[in-house]
C-alpha positions as CSV (number, residue, x, y, z in Angstrom):
1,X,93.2,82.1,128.7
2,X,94.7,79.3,126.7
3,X,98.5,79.4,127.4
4,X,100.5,79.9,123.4
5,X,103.9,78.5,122.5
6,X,106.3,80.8,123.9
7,X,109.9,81.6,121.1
8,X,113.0,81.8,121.8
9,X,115.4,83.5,119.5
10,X,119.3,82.3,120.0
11,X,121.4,84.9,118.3
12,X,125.3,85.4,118.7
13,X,124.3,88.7,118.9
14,X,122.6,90.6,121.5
15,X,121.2,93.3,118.7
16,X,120.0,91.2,116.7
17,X,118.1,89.5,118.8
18,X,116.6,92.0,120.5
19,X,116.0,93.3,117.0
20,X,113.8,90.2,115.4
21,X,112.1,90.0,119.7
22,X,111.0,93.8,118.6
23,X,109.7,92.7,114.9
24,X,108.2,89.8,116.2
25,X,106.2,91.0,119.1
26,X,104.3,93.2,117.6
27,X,103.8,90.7,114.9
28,X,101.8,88.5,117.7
29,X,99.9,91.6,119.0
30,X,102.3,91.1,122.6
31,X,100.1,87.9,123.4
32,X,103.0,85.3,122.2
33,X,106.2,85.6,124.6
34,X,109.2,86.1,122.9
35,X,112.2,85.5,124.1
36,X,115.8,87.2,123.3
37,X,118.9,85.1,124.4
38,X,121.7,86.7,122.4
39,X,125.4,87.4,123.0
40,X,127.3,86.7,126.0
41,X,126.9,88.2,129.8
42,X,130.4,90.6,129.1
43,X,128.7,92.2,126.0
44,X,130.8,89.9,123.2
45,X,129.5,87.7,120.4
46,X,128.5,84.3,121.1
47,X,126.1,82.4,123.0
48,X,125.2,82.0,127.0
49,X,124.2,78.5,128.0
50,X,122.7,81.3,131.2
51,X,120.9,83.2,129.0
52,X,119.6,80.4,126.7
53,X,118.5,78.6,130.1
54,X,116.7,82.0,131.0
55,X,114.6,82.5,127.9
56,X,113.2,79.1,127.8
57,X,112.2,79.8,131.1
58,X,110.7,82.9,130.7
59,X,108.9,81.5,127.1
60,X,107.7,78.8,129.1
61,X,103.5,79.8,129.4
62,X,102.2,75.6,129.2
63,X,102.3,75.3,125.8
64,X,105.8,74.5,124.6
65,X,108.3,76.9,123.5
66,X,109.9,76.6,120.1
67,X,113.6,77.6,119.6
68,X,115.1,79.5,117.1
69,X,119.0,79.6,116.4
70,X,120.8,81.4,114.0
71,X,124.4,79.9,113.7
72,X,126.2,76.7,114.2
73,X,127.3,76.8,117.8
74,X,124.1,78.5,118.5
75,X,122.6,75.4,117.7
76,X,125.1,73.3,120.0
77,X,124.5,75.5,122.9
78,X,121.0,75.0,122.1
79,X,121.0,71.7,122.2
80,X,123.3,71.3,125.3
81,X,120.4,73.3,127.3
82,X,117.8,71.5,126.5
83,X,119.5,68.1,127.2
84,X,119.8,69.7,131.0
85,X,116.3,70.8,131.2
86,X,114.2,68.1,129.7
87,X,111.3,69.6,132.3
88,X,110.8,72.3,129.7
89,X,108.9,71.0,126.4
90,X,111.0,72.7,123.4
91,X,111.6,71.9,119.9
92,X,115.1,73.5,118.2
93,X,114.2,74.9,114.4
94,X,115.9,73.9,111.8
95,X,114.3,77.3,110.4
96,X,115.8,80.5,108.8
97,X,116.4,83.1,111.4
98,X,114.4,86.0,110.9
99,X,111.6,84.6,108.1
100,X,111.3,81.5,110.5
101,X,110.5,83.7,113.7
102,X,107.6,86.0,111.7
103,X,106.1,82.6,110.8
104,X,106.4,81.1,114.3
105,X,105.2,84.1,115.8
106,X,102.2,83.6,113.9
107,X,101.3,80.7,113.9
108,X,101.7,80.9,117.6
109,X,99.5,84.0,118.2
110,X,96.9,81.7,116.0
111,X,96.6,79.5,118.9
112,X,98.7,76.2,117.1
113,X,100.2,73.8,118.7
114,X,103.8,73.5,119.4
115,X,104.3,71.2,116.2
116,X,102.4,73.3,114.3
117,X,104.6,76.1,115.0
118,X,107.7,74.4,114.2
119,X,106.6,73.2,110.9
120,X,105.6,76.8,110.2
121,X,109.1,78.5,111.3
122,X,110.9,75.6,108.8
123,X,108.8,76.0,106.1
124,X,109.1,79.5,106.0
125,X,112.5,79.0,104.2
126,X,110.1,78.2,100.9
127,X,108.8,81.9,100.9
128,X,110.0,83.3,98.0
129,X,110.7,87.5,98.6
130,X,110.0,88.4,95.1
C-alpha cells in the first residue's frame, strides 16, 4: 500500500486536539494517521517540543506529514522541532485549525501529495459556512 501524508495537529490544548484527531479520523476512514500533540506532559495549556517531536514521528508513514498549529507559540514550537529533525519531511500550515485539518485529512486519504495537502488545509480558510 502506497504510504499517505500523515497530520499532525499542535494544539495548546490536549482536548482539543484529541477532539479535531477524533473528527478527523473518521473523516479519512482511519487510513490517514493523525496525530494529536496538545498540551503539556503535567496536564497544563501549552505546547511540548516532546510531544510535537512524537507525533511527527508517529505521522511519519513515507509520505510527508503536514502540520497543523493553532496559536502563535504553537507555531514557534513548531517550528523549533522541525529545525531539529530536518530527517522528517513536514510542511507547517498556515491553515485554520479545525476547517484546515477536515481538508487535509482529505485530501490526504485521496492519495495527494504532501503539497497538495498543504494547499488544501490553507485554502480551506475560503470556505464560506453559510
Amino acid at each position: 500500500m502506497t504510504p499517505l501524508v500523515g497530520i499532525v495537529l499542535v494544539s495548546h490544548s490536549a482536548e482539543i486536539a484529541h477532539g479535531i484527531q477524533s473528527l478527523v479520523g473518521q473523516l479519512g476512514s482511519g487510513q490517514v494517521v493523525v496525530a494529536a500533540a496538545g498540551g503539556m506532559e503535567d496536564g497544563g495549556i501549552g505546547t511540548s517540543y516532546a510531544r510535537i517531536r512524537d507525533a511527527l514521528r508517529t505521522a511519519d508513514t513515507g509520505a510527508g506529514v503536514l502540520v497543523l498549529p493553532d496559536l502563535g507559540s504553537s507555531v514557534l514550537t513548531a517550528r523549533l522541532v522541525l529545525e531539529d529533525h530536518p530527517e522528517i519531511q513536514a510542511v507547517l500550515a498556515d491553515a485554520p485549525f479545525v476547517e484546515g485539518a477536515v481538508a487535509a485529512t482529505v485530501s490526504a486519504a485521496c492519495g495527494a501529495d504532501l503539497s497538495t495537502v498543504a494547499k488544501e488545509a490553507e485554502e480551506a480558510r475560503h470556505i464560506s459556512k453559510f
